[in-house]
N, C-alpha and C positions, 0 to 999 in steps of 0.2 A: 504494500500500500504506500503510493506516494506520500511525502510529507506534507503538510498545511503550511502555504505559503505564507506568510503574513509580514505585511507594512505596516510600520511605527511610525507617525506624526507625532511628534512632539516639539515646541521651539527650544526647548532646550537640550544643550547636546549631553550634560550630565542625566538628562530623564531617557533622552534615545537610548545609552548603552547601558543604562540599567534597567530598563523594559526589552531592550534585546536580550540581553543576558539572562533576565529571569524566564524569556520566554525558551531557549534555547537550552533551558533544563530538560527540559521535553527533546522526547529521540519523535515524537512525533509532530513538530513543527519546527519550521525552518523562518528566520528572517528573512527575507530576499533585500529588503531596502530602509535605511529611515531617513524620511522628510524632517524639514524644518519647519515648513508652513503649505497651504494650500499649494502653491502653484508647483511645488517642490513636488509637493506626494498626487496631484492630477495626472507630472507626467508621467510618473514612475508608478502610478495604475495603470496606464496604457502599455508601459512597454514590460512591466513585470508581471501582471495580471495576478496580484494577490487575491490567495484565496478570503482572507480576512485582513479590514485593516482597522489599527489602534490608534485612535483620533484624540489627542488633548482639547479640550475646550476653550482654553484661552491659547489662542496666538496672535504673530500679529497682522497686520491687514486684514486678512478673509479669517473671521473666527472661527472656530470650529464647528458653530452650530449652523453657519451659515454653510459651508463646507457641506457638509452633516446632507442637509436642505438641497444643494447641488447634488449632490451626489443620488439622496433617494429619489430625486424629481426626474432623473436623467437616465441615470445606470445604476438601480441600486446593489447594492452587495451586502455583506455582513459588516456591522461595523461597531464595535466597543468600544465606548467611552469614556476615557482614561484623563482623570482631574480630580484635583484638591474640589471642583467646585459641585462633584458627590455628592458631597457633603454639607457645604456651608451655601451652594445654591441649589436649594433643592429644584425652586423652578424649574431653574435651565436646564435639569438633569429630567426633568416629566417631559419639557419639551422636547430633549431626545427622543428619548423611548417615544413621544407621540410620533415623531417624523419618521420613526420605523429601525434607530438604534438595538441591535439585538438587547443589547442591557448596559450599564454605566457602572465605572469598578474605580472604587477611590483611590489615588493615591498613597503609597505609604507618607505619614506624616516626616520621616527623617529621611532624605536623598540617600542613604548608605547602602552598601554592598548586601550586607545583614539583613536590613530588613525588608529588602526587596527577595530576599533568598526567602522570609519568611511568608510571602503573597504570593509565592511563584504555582508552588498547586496549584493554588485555587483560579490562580489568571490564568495557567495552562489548560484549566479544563475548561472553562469557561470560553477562551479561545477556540478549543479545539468544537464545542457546543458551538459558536457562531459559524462555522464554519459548514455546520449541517444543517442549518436555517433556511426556513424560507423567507426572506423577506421580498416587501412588493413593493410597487414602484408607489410616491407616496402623493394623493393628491386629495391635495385639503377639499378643494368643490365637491370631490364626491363623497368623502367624510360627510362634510357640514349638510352634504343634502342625504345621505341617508340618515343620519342623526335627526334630520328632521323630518323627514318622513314618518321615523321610528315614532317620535314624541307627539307628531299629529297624528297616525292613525290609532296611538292608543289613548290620546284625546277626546276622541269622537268614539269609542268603544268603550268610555267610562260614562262620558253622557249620555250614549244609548241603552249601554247595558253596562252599569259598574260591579269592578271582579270582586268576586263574594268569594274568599278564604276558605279552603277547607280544615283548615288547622297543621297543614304540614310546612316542615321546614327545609330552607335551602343552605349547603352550604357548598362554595365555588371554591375551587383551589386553583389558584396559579404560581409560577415563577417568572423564570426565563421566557420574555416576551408577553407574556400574560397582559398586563396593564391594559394597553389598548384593547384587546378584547375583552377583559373587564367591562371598560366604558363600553364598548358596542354593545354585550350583551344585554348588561341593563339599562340600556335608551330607552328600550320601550318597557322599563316595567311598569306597572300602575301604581298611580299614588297607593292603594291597597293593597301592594302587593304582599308574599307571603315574607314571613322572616327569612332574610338571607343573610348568612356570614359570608365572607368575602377575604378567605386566605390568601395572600398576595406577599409571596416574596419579595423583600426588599431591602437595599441598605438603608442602615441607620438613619435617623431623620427625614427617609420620606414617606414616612407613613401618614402624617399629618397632613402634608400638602396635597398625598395623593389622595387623602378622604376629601380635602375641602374642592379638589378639582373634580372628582365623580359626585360629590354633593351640588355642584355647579351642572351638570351634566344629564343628571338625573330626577324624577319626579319626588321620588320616594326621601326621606329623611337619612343624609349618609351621617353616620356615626362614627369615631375609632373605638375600639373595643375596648372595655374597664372591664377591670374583674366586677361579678355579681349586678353587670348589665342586664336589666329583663330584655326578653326578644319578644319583639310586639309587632303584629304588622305595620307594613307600611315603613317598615326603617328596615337600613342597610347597614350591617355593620364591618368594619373594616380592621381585619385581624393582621397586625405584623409587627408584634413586639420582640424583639431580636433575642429576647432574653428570655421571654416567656413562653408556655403553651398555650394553647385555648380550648378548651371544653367545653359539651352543654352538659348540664349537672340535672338535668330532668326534664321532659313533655309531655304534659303540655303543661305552660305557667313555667317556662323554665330558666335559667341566665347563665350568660357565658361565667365560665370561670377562667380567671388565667393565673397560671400555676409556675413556680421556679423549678423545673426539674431538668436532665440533663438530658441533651438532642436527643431525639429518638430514629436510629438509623444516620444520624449527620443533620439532621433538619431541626431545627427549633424558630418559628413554633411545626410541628409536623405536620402536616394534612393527614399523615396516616392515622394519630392520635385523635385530630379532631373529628374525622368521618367515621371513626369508631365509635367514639362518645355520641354524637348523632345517633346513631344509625341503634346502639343501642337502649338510647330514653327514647326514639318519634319510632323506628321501630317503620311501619308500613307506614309512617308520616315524613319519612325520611327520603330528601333527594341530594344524591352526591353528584358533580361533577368536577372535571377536572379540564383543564382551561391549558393553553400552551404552556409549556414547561419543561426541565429538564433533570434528570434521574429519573428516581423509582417509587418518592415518596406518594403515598394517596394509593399506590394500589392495594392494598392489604385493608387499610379502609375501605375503599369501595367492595372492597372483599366482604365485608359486616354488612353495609349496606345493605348488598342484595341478597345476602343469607337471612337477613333480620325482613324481608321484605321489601326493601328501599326501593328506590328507581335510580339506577346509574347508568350516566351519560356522559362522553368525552366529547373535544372541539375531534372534527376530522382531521384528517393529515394535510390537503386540501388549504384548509381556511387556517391552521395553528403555524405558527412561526418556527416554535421548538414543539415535534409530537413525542420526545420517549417518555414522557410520563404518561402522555395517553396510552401507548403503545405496552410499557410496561404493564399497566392496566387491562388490557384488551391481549397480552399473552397469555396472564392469568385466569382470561377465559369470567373475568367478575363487571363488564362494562356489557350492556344493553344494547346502546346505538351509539355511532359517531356521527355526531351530525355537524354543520355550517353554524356559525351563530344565530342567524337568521331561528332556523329549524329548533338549535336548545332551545331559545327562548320561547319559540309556541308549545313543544313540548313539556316543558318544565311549568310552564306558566298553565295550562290547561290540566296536567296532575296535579295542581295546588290550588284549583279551583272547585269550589262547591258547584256539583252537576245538579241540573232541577229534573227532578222526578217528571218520566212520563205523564200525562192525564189520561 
């Protein structure tokens, strides 16, 4: 198997050869080239043809977001977003991930040998994960008009006929690429819709921005998750405390719990944890899915699910950016259907609705 080619962006030539070098831990990726700024790394996509490239966010002239924006609007490819600003701009780091960034990887806080030696895993696999993405070419008009499409026809579906809850619960898991599909999914949910957790791998400090951008986004009431939050319809709660789990501790009348205990399988919080706690208080009230992502977490959950009665459903291969967490899932022989977001969403939304009795 050929090696993963991959181009460094960064203006600084201390950050190029210690993002070379950590990458280059890996016998399965190769640097081919590192840019100093856009026009550097444009031409050196054309004539090197990386399979993935490593884009800093601040530079100078063309920034990187702007970059970013050229690139997905033109020729997109895989592209990981490497900056102190992580972190401390959560913004501009959602507006990656929206323009179609596979994901955004901070920084080590000290420039040293060390502690890039200490990120190098995890940016290896993560690299080596964008590289098997699908990303698509990214245009805002067609976003902004399905998004509103979504939000008018389920406008006109609550004034004609508004969703009457059957009492089950929702809870979505994503990572790697997830976000956007997050937002798509629930465009159209209904102000009534049913309780949804909303697991959503993330670094540190964007969990907040990312609730108050799908609270912008959405009908329904977005929340971040506290411990001994009741789950009530009509709100959406947004799980990604880095250090915690999240559980539902009983249904019906029930609330998240979030707990300090140690990864389970490498994840915290895990999707495996939380879809098993579901799935064993809602029981036949319970629906898992699982949203683009990357490893293996959530299948063993969806595994209770559909033992316990649930209904489990993954994004297709298709429409998910990153599918081995579906796919993981769907070996195990414990996933329903893969369906388009379009499709989970009338699916999930019609099992959580109260059917009216024949006359």
């Amino acid at each position: 198997m050929a090696a993963i080619k991959v181009l460094v962006v960064d203006d600084s030539i201390t950050m190029r050869a210690l993002f070379s070098n950590a990458l280059e831990r890996s016998d399965d990726l190769v640097v081919v080239g590192a840019a100093a700024n856009a026009d550097e790394a444009r031409d050196m996509i054309e004539a090197m043809r990386p399979d993935v490239v490593t884009l800093d966010i601040e530079m100078p002239g063309m920034n990187g977001i702007d970059f970013l924006h050229e690139i997905m609007t033109t020729k997109p490819m895989p592209i990981v977003m490497l900056s102190t600003l992580t972190q401390k701009g959560a913004e501009v780091t959602l507006k990656a991930l929206e323009l179609g960034a596979v994901d955004c990887f901070p920084k080590p806080t000290k420039a040293t040998p060390d502690e890039f030696a200490k990120i190098s895993g995890k940016l290896c696999k993560l690299v080596a994960t964008a590289a098997k993405s699908k990303v698509k070419k990214y245009d805002p008009e067609a976003a902004a008009a399905a998004a509103a499409k979504a939000a008018e026809e389920q406008t006109m579906l609550n004034a004609t006929k508004p969703y009457k809850w059957n009492g089950s619960i929702v809870a979505l898991c994503a990572s790697t690429g997830g976000g956007p599909a997050v937002i798509e999914l629930l465009s159209g949910w209904p102000v009534n819709c049913p309780p949804t957790i909303v697991l959503q791998q993330l670094e540190e400090g964007l969990a907040t921005p990312f609730a108050a951008r799908l609270n912008e986004s959405i009908a329904p009431e977005v929340k971040l998750a506290e411990d001994g939050m009741m789950l009530q319809p009509g709100h959406v709660y947004v799980l990604s405390a880095p250090d915690k789990h999240g559980l539902v501790d009983r249904w019906p009348g029930g609330a998240i719990r979030l707990v300090a205990r140690d990864p389970v399988n490498g994840m915290r919080p895990s999707a495996d944890l939380l879809l098993t706690t579901v799935a064993k208080a809602a029981r036949d009230k319970a629906v898992g899915v699982i949203l683009s992502g990357a490893g293996t977490d959530g299948a063993a959950g969806m595994g209770a699910v559909k033992q316990l009665g649930g209904l489990t459903l993954c994004q297709d291969k298709d429409s998910a950016m990153v599918f081995e967490a579906s796919a993981a899932a769907i070996a195990k022989g414990v996933v329903e259907a893969q369906l388009s977001i379009p499709d989970l969403a009338k699916v999930i939304l019609a099992r959580c609705e109260e059917r009216e009795l024949a006359a």
